[in-house]
C-alpha positions as CSV (number, residue, x, y, z in Angstrom):
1,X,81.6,66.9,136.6
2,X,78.5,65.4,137.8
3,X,75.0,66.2,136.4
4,X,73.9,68.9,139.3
5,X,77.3,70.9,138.6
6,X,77.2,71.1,135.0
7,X,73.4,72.1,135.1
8,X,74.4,74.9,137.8
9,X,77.4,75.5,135.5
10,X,74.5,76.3,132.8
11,X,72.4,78.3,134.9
12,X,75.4,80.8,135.4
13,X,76.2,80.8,131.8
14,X,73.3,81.6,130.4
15,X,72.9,84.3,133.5
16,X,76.0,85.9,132.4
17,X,75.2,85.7,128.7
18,X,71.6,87.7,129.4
19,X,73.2,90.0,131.5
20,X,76.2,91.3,129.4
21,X,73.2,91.7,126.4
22,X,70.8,93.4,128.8
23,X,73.9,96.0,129.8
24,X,75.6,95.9,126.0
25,X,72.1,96.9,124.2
26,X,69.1,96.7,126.1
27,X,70.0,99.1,128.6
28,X,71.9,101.7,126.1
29,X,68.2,101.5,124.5
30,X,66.7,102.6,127.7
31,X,68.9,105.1,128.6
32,X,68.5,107.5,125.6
33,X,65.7,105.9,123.5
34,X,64.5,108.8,120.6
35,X,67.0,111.2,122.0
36,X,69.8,112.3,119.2
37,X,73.5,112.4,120.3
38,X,72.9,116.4,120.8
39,X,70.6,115.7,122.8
40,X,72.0,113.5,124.9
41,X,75.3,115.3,125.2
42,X,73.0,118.2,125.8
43,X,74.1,121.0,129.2
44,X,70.5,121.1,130.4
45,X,69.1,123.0,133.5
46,X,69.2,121.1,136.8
47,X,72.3,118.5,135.7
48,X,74.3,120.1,138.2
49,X,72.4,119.4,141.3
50,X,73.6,115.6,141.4
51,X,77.2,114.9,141.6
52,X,78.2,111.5,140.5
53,X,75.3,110.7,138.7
54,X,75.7,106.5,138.2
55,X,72.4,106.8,136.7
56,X,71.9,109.7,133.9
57,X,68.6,109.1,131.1
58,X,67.6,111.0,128.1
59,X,65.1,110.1,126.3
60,X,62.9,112.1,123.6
61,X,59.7,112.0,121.2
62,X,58.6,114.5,118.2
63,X,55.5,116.1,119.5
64,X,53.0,117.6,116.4
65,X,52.1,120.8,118.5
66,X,54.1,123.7,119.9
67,X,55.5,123.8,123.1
68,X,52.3,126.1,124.8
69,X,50.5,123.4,123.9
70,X,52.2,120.6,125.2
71,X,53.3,122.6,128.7
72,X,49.6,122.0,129.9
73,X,49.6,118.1,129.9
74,X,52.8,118.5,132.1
75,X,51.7,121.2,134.7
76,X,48.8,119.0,135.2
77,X,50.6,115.5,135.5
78,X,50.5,113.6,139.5
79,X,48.4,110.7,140.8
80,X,45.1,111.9,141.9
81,X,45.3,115.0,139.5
82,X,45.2,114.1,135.6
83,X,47.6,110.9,136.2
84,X,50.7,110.0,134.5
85,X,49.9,108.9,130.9
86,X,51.4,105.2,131.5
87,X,49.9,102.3,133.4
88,X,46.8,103.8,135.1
89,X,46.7,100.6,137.6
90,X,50.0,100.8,138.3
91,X,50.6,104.6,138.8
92,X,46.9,106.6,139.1
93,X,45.3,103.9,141.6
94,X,43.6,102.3,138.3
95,X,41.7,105.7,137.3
96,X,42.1,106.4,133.5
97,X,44.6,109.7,133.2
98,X,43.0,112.6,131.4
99,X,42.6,113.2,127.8
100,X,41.6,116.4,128.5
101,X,43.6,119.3,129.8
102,X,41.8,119.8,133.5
103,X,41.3,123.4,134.6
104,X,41.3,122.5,137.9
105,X,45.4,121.2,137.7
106,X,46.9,123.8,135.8
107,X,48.7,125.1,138.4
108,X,52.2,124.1,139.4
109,X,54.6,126.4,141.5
110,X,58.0,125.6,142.9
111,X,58.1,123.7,146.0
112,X,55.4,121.8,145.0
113,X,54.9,117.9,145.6
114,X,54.6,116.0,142.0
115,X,52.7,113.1,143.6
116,X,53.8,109.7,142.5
117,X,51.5,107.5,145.6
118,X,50.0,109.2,148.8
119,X,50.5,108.1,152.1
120,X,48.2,106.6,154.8
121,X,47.1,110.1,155.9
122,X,46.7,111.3,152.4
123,X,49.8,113.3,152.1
124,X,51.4,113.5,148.2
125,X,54.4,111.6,148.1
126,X,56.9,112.1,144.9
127,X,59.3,114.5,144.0
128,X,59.4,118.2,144.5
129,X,59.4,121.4,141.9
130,X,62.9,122.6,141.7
131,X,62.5,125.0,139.0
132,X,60.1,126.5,136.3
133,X,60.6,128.5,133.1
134,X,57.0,128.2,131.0
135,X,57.1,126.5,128.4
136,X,60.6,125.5,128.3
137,X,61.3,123.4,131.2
138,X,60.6,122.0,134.7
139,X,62.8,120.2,137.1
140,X,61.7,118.3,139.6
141,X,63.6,116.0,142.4
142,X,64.8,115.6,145.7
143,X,63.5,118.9,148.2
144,X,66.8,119.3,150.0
145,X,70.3,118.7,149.1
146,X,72.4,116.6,148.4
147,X,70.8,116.1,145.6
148,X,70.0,112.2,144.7
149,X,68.1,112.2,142.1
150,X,66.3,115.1,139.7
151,X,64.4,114.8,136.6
152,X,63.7,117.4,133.9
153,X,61.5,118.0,131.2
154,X,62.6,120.0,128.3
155,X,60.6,121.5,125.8
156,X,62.4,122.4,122.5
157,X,61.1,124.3,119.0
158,X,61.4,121.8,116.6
159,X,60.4,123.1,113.0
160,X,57.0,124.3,112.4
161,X,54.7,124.0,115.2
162,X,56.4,120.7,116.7
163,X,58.1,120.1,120.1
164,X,60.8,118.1,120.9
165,X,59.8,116.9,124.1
166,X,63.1,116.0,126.4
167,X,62.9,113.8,129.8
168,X,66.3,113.6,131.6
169,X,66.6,111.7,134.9
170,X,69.8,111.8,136.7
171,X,70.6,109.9,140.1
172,X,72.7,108.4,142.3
173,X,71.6,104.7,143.2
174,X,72.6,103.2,146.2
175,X,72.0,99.5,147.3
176,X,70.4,101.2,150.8
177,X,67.4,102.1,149.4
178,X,67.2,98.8,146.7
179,X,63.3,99.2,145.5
180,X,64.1,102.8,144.4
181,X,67.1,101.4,142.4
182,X,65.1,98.7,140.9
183,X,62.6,100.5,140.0
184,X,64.2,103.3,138.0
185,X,66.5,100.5,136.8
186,X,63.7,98.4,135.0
187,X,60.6,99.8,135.6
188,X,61.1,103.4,134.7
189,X,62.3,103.0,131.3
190,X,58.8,101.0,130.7
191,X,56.6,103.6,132.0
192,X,58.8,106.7,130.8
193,X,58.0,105.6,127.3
194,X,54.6,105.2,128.0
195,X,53.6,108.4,129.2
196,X,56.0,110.7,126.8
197,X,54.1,108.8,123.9
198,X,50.5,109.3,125.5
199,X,51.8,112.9,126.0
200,X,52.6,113.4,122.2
201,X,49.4,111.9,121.4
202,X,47.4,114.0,123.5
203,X,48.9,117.5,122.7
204,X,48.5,116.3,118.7
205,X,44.7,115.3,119.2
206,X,44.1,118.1,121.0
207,X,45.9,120.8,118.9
208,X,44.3,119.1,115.7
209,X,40.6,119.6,117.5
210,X,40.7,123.5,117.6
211,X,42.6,123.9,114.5
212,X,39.3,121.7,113.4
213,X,37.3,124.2,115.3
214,X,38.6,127.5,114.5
215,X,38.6,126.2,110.9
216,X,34.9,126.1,111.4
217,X,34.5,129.0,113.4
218,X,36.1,131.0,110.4
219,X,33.8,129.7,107.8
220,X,30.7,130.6,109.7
């Protein structure tokens, strides 16, 4: 074996060894990172609409406020309303996502477009409102059926005044639209985390600001 074949002999080696640990651990770790086993094997609204999921996500995060107070930072969530909690330059055209809950972008009904990008004529682009039940869930996903792809977020009582705070993706990936499956292959995992973490963060700071406040209010 001659120099140029062992070296491409290498090259596939160590491709196959990073693989098998990317689908063995890395990518179980993605798929249901903070979820519990319940809540992965959990029947939740919406799973139904895709059939033969090849891609199916749960992933979770302890929230320190109730789930009233955490449905706001959701309803208001899209690029060019209060942003996505992640990677501002990569998602909200570089504009800093709120920290604030925004009057203005508390509305959400169904049929409504979530917008991930907008297109050259200013048109929302992303996924649409499937379903609402304030402030338990929303699902989101394709507009018409067959159903592709849907993603749900699910708002759960979790002892005193906490929320577990649910995000469960489901689609079926096909090599005809390859961006799409690259991107919820490796980059959604990345940016999910993000923004459910900036979410908890939000709803805590804010939650801990008028308990602050109306602890103030009562000693006046």
């Amino acid at each position: 074996m001659n120099k140029d074949m062992r070296r491409g002999v290498q090259v596939i080696a160590a491709a196959a060894l990073l693989g098998g640990v990317y689908l063995r651990w890395v990518r179980l770790w993605e798929l249901r990172w903070g979820a519990t086993d319940e809540e992965v094997a959990l029947r939740a609204p919406g799973d139904e609409l895709v059939r033969d999921p090849n891609l199916v996500a749960t992933r979770a995060v302890t929230v320190d406020a109730p789930p009233e107070a955490v449905w706001p930072w959701l309803v208001q969530i899209g690029t060019g309303r209060a942003g996505w909690y992640s990677y501002d330059r990569l998602d909200n055209k570089g504009r800093p996502s709120a920290r604030e809950l925004v009057p203005a972008f508390q509305q959400m009904e169904v049929g409504d477009v979530v917008a991930m990008s907008e297109s050259k004529e200013g048109d929302p682009f992303g996924p649409s409102v499937l379903a609402l039940d304030p402030p338990r869930s929303m699902l989101w996903g394709d507009p018409e059926e067959p159903h592709r792809f849907t993603w749900l977020w699910l708002l759960r009582e979790h002892g005193k005044g906490q929320t577990r705070l649910v995000s469960r993706v489901r689609c079926r990936l096909t090599w005809r639209d390859p961006l799409f499956a690259l991107l919820m292959e490796f980059a959604d995992p990345i940016m999910m985390r993000k923004s459910m973490l900036n979410i908890a963060e939000r709803a805590k700071a804010i939650g801990a600001k008028e308990a602050r406040q109306t602890e103030l209010s009562g000693r006046r």
